[in-house]
GUSEMI-90342 format. One record per residue (C-alpha): x, y, z; residue in three letters. Coordinates in steps of 0.5 Angstrom, whole numbers, padded with zeros to 4 digits. Each point is the difference from the previous one (the first is absolute). Last residue first. Example, Ala and Ser with C-alpha at 12.3 -4.5 7.8 and 13.67 -1.06 7.14 Angstrom:
<rs>
       X       Y       Z   residuo
    0027   -0002    0014       Ser
   -0002   -0007    0002       Ala
</rs>
This chain:
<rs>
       X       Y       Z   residuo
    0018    0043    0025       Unk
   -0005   -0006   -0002       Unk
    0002   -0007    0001       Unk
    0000   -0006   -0005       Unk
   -0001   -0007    0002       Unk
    0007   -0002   -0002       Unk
    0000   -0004    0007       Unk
    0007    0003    0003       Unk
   -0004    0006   -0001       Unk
   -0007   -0001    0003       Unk
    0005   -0003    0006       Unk
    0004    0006    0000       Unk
   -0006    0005    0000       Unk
   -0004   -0004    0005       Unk
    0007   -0001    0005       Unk
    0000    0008   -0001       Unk
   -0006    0001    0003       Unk
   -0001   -0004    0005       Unk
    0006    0002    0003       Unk
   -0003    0007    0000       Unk
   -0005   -0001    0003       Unk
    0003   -0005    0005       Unk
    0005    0006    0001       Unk
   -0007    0004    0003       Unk
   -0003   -0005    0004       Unk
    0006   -0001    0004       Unk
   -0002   -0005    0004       Unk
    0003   -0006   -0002       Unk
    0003    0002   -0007       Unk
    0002   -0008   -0002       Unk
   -0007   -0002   -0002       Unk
   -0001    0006   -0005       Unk
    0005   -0004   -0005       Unk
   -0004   -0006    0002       Unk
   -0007    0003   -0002       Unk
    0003    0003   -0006       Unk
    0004   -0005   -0003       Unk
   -0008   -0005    0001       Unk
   -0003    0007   -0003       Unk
    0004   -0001   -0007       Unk
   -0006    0000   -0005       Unk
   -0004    0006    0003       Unk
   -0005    0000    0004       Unk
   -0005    0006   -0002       Unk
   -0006    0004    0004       Unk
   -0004    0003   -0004       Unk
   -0007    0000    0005       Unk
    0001    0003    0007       Unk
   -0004   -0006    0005       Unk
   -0006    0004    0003       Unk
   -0004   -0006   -0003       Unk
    0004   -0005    0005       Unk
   -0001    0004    0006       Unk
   -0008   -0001    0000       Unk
    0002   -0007   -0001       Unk
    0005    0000    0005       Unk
   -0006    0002    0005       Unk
   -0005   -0004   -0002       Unk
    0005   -0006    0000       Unk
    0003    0003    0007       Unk
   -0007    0000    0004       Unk
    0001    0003    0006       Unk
   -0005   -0003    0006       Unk
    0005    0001    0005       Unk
    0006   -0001   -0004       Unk
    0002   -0007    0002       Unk
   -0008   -0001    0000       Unk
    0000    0000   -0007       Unk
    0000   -0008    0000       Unk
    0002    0000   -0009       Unk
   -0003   -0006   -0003       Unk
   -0006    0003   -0003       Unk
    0005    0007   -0003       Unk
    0003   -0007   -0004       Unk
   -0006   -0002   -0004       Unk
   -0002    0008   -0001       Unk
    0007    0000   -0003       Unk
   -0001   -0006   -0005       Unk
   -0006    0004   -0003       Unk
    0004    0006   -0001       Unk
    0006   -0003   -0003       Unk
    0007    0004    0002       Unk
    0000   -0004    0006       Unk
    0001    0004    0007       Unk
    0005   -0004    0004       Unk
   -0002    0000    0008       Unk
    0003   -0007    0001       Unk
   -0002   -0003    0007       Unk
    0005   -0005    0003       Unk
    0000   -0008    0000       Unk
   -0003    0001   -0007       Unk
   -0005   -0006   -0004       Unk
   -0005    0005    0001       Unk
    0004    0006   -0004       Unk
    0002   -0004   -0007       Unk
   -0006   -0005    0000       Unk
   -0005    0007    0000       Unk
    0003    0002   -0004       Unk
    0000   -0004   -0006       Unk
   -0007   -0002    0001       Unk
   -0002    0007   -0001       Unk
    0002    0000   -0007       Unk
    0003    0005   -0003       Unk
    0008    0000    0001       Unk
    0002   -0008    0001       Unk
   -0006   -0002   -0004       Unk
    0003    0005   -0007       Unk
    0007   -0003    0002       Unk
   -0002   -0006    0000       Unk
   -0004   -0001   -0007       Unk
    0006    0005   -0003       Unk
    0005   -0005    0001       Unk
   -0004   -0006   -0003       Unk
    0000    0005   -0006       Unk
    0008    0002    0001       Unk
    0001   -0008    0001       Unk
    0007   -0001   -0004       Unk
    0004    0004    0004       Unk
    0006    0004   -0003       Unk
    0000    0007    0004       Unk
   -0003    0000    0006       Unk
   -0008    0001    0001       Unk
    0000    0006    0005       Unk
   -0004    0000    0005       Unk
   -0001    0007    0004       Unk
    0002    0003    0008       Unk
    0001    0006    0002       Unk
    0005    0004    0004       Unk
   -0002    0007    0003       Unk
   -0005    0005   -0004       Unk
    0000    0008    0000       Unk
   -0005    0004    0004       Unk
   -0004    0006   -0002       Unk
   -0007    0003    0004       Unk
    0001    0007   -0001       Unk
    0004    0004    0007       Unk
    0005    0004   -0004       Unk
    0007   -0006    0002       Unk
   -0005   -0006    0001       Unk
   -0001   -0003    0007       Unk
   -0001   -0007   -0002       Unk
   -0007   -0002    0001       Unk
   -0002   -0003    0008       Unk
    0000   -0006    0004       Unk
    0000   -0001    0007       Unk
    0004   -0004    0005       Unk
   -0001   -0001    0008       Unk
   -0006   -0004   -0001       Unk
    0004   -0007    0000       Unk
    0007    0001    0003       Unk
    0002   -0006    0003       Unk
   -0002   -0003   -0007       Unk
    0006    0004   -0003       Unk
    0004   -0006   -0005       Unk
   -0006   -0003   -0003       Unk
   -0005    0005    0002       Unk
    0004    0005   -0003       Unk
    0002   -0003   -0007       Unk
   -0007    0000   -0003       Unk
    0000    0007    0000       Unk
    0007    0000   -0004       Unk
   -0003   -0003   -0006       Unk
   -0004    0007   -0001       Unk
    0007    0003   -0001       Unk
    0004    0004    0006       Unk
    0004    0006    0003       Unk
   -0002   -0002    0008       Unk
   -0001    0004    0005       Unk
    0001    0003    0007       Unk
    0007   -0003    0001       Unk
    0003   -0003    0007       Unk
   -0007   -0004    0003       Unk
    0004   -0007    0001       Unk
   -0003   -0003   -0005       Unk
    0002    0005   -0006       Unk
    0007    0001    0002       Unk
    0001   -0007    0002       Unk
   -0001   -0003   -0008       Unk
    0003    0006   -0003       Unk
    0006   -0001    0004       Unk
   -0001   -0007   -0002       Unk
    0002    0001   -0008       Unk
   -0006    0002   -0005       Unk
    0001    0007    0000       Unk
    0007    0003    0003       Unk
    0000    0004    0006       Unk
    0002    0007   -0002       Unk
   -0006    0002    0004       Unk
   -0004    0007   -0001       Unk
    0000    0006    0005       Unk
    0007   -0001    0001       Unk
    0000    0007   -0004       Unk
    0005   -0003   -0005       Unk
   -0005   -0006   -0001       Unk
   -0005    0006   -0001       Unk
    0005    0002   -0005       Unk
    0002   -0005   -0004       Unk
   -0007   -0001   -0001       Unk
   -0002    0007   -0002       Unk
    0006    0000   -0005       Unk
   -0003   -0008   -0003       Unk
   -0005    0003   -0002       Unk
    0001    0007   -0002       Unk
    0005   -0005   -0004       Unk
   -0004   -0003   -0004       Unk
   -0005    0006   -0002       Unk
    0007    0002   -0002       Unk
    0002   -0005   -0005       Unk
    0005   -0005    0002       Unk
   -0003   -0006   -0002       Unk
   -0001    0004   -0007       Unk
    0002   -0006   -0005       Unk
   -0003    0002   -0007       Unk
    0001   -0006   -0006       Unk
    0001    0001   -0006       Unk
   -0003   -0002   -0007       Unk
   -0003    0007    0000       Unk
    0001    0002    0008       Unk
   -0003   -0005    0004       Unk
   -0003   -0001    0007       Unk
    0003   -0002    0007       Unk
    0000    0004    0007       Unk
   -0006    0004   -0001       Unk
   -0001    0004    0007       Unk
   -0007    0003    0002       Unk
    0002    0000    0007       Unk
   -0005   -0007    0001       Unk
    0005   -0003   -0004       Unk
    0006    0002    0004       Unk
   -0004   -0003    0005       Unk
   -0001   -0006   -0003       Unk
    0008    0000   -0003       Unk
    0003    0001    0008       Unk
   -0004   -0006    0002       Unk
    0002   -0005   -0005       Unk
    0007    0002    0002       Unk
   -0001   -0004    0005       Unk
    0006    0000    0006       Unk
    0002    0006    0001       Unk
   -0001    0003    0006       Unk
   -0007    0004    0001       Unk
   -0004   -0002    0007       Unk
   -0006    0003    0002       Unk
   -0002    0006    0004       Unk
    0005   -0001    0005       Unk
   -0002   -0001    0007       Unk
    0005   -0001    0006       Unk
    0001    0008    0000       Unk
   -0007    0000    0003       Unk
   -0003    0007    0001       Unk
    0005    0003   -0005       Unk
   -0001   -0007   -0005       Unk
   -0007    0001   -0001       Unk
    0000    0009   -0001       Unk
    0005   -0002   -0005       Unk
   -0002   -0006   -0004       Unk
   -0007    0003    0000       Unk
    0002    0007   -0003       Unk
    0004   -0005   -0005       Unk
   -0006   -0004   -0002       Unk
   -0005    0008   -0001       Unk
    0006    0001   -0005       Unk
   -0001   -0006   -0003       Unk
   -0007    0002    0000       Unk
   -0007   -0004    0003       Unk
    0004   -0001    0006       Unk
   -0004   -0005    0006       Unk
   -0001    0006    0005       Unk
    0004    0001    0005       Unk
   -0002    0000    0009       Unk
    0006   -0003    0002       Unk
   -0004   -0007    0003       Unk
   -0005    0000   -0007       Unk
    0006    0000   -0004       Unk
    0003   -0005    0004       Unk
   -0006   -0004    0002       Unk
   -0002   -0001   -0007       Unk
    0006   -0002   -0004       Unk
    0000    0001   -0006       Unk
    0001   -0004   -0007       Unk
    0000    0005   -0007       Unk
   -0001   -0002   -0007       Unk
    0003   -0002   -0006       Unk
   -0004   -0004   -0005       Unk
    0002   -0006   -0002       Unk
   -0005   -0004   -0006       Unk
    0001   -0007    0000       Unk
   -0001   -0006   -0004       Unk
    0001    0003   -0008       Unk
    0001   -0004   -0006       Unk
    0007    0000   -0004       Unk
    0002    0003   -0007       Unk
   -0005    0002   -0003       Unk
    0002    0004   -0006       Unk
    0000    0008   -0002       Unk
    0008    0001    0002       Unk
   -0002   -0002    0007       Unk
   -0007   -0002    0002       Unk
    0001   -0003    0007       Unk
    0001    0007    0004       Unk
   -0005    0003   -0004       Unk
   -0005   -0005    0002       Unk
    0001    0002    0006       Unk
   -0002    0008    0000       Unk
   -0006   -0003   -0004       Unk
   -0003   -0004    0005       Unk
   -0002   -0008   -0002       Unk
   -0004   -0004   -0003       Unk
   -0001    0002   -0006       Unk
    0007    0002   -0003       Unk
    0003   -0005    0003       Unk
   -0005   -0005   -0003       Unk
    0000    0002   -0007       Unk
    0008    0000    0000       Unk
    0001   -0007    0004       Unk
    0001   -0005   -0006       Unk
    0002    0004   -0006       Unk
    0004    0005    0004       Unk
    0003   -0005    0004       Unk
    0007    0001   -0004       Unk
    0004   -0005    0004       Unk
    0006    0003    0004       Unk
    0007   -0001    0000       Unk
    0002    0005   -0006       Unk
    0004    0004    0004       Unk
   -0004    0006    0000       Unk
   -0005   -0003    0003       Unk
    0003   -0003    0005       Unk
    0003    0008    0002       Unk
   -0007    0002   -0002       Unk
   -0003   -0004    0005       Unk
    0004    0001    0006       Unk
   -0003    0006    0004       Unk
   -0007   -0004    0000       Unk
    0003   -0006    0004       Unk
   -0001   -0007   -0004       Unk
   -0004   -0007    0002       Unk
    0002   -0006   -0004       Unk
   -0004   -0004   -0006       Unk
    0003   -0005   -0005       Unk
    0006   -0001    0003       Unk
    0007    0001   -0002       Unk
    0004   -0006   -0003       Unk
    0004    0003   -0006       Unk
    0007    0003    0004       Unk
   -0001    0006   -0001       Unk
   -0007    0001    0001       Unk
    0001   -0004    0008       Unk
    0006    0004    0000       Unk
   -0005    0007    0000       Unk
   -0005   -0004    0004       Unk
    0006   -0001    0006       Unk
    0002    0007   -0002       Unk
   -0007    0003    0002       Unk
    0000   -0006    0006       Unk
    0007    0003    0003       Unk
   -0002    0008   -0001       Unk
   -0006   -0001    0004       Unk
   -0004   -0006    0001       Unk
    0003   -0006    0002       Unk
   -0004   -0007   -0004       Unk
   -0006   -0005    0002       Unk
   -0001   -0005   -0006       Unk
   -0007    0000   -0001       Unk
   -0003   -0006   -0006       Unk
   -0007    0002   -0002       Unk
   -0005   -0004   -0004       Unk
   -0004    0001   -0006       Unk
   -0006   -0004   -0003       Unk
   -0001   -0002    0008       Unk
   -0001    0007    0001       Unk
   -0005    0000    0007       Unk
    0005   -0003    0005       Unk
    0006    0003   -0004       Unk
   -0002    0006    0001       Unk
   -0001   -0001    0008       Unk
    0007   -0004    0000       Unk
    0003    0007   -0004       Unk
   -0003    0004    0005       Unk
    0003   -0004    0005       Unk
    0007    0000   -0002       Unk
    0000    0008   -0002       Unk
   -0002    0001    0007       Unk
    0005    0005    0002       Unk
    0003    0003   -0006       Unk
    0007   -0002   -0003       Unk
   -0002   -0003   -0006       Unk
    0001   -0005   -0006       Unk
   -0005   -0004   -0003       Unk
    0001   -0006   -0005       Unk
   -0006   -0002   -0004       Unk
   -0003   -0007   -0001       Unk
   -0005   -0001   -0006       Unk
   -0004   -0005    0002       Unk
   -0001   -0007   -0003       Unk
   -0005   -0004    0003       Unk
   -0003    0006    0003       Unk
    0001    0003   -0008       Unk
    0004    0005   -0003       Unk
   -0001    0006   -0004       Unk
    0001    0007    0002       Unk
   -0006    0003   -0005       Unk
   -0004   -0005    0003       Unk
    0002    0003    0007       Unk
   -0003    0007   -0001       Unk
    0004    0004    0000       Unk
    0003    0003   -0006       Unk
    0000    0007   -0003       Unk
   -0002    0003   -0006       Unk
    0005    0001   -0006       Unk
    0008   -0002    0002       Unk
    0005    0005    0000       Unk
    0005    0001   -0005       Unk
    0006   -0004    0003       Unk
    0006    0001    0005       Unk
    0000    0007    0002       Unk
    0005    0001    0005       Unk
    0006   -0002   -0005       Unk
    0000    0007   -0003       Unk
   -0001    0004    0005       Unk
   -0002    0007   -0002       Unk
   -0007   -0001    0000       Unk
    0001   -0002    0007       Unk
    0002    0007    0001       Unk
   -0009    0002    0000       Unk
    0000   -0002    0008       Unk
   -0006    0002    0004       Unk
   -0004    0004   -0003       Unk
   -0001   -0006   -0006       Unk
    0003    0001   -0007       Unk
   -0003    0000   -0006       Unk
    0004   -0003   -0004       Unk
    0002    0003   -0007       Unk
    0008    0000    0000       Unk
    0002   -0007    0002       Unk
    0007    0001    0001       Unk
    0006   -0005    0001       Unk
   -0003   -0004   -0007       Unk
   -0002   -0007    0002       Unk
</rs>
């Protein structure tokens, strides 16, 4: 295929897979597979598919597949998530043994595609992304005017609070990231063993939502270029006022995700939790003694309108080289749409899962299954939900994000550096990939 393709109508999300000539793969089919005709087999003869994921409850969803699939049956294989399970896909592709179905991140989608490692969907799941679910999804899965995953979740970012402390101070939950920091100072001058939150390093996932929030555009296309602009200015407004309140000593250093986090937020030491719609579940995993203390609230914003970003996110893929795409298809679309499938992924869960689906239907199945008591009558599907029509439309991932998450990694705390190591690792890498990059 020719290295451009010049007349495509391009999604909101990404229109550079345009430039991508290994990406493309064939013309996209007519119509769209599903049903289980169409993916052949028989109960005697089933086809079996191949599924990789690193999602809790993937084994048991794919046993309540095959229970009433028998023309297609399941064969899971849990994998790592992160960068080990994206380069663990990545050899499996190479090396002409992936699956047929795998679970992928939002921000790594145009990296696999532009690498030539992911089957075209567009024939046999573009109809249905683009009737069963939200547009601000699908533009994160349609890349380069083609259907190259199907999405799961949808992660608005969105603030966790803890009650008793606003209430015991006297602060109101902040509306304004202005009003958050006023709220951290006046907190952290009552008590000065309680911070705000903590903001280390540690997920650079998080720095990106709230860049998102801020208007920030990291990734787009100049010509038959790509554009990096991870170090643009509503980035850093970000990333100066995080540094600052951690400067302060308002804000914790402590870095996400590590047992300094854990302990800061049982033992009462930070006020909130910069969050997802997933992280709901998490604390009445990991905090029970603290049932009623917390509350959920939209993310405060930088000019008082309702506007969030989105933190990680989950899609299936058919990884480049199956055989099975139409057998594929008929479990991604139950896996995504069907009720059914949700509710065998969170009953089969020792801890409550929280993560929003993309689908309406498969959500209105999961806010069923969540005990709201945790956060007093609360309920965080109605609230994500609200938050995930708030998310800001035109973000773009870029093709090198995997380079960028590790370069940002390796900053720490300073949010400011991570920006800027960010950017050059983006710029290096789309260079050492020959993928063209504007001035």
């Amino acid at each position: 295929m020719p290295s451009r393709m010049p007349g495509l109508v391009l999604t909101a999300s990404i229109a550079s897979l345009a430039l991508l000539a290994t990406a493309c793969g064939g013309q996209a089919e007519p119509g769209a597979a599903g049903a289980a005709g169409a993916a052949g087999g028989s109960p005697e003869h089933p086809v079996t598919l191949t599924y990789w994921s690193s999602s809790a409850g993937a084994q048991q969803t794919a046993d309540a597949f095959n229970k009433t699939h028998p023309n297609v049956q399941v064969k899971f294989s849990a994998v790592p998530g992160g960068p080990d399970g994206a380069a663990k896909l990545a050899n499996a592709v190479k090396g002409g043994n992936a699956p047929d179905v795998a679970t992928m991140d939002y921000s790594a989608l145009p990296e696999f595609a532009s690498g030539g490692n992911l089957e075209d969907l567009s024939g046999t799941s573009g109809k249905l992304v683009s009737e069963k679910f939200p547009e601000a999804v699908q533009s994160l899965v349609k890349l380069g005017g083609r259907t190259w995953a199907v999405p799961f979740d949808v992660t608005p970012l969105e603030l966790f609070y803890r009650r008793d402390i606003f209430e015991k101070h006297g602060v109101a939950v902040p509306k304004t990231w202005d009003e958050y920091k006023a709220a951290a100072e006046k907190i952290h001058q009552a008590d000065p063993s309680v911070r705000i939150t903590n903001f280390g390093g540690g997920d650079p996932a998080v720095l990106a939502g709230l860049s998102w929030q801020a208007g920030a555009r990291w990734y787009g296309t100049e010509g038959d270029k790509w554009k990096v602009a991870i170090d643009d200015p509503a980035s850093k407004k970000v990333a100066e006022y995080w540094n600052g309140l951690m400067a302060s000593g308002v804000a914790s250093k402590t870095p996400l995700w590590g047992e300094g986090e854990a302990k800061e937020r049982s033992s009462g030491q930070v006020a909130t939790v910069i969050g997802a719609a997933w992280t709901a579940g998490t604390f009445l995993a990991n905090y029970p003694d603290l049932k009623g203390k917390w509350g959920i609230a939209p993310l405060p914003t930088w000019d008082g309108r309702p506007a969030t970003g989105m933190y990680g996110g989950t899609s299936y893929i058919v990884p480049k080289g199956s055989k099975q795409t139409k057998a594929a298809a008929e479990f991604i679309t139950w896996v995504t749409t069907d009720p059914e499938a949700i509710k065998a992924r969170l009953s089969s869960l020792k801890s409550p899962s929280s993560a929003l689906p993309a689908n309406a239907e498969m959500r209105a199945e999961a806010a069923k299954l969540f005990d709201t008591a945790y956060f007093e009558g609360q309920d965080p599907y109605g609230l994500a939900g609200e938050a995930a029509a708030t998310i800001v439309p035109g973000w773009t991932w870029g093709p090198v994000h995997l380079q960028v998450n590790s370069a940002q990694n390796a900053t720490g705390a300073d949010l400011v550096k991570a920006l800027s190591e960010g950017q050059s690792a983006a710029e290096k890498a789309i260079e050492d990939r020959g993928l063209g990059l504007a001035n």
